[in-house]
N, C-alpha and C positions, 0 to 999 in steps of 0.2 A: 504494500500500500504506500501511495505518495502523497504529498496537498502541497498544494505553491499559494499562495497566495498572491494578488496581481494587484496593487493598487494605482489610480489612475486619479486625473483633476477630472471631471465635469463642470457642466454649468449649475454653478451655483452649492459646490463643495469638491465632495472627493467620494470614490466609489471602493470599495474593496471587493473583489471577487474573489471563491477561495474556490479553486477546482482541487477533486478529490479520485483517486483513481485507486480503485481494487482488482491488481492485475494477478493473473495468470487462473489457471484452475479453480485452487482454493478460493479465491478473490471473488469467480464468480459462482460456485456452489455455496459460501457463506453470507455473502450479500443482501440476500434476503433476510438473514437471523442478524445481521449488523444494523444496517440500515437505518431501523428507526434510534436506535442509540446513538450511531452515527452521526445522525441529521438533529438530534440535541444536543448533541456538544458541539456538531459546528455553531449551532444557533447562540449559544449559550457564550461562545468566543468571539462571533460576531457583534454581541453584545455590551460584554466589556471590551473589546477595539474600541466601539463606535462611543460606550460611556467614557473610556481613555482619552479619546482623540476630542471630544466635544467638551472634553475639563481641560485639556492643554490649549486650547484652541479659545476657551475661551478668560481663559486667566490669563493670557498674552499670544494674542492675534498677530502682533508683528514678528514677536520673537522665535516661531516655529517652532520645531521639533529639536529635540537634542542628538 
């Protein structure tokens, strides 16, 4: 299993995409039994990113990222 995360500017913020890949055999016979746990912890880290980046973002707008 891999995940990249891909983040990008749009109009009127920033986007995070998290691509997730379950490869070979295994990857796709257990997929089904992962899946739903899966898809709540990405949710759940999409979460705090977007609560992280919305408190640095806005306690110093100019100052950006470290």
């Amino acid at each position: 299993m891999a995940a990249t995360h891909e983040v990008r500017t749009i109009a009127g913020g920033t986007e995070n995409r998290l691509v997730f890949e379950a490869r070979g055999v295994l990857g796709f016979l257990l997929w089904p039994l992962m899946a739903p746990a899966t898809k709540r912890a990405i949710a759940q880290e999409n979460a705090g990113l977007k609560q992280f980046c919305e408190a640095k973002a806005s306690a110093s707008p100019s100052a950006g990222f470290p």
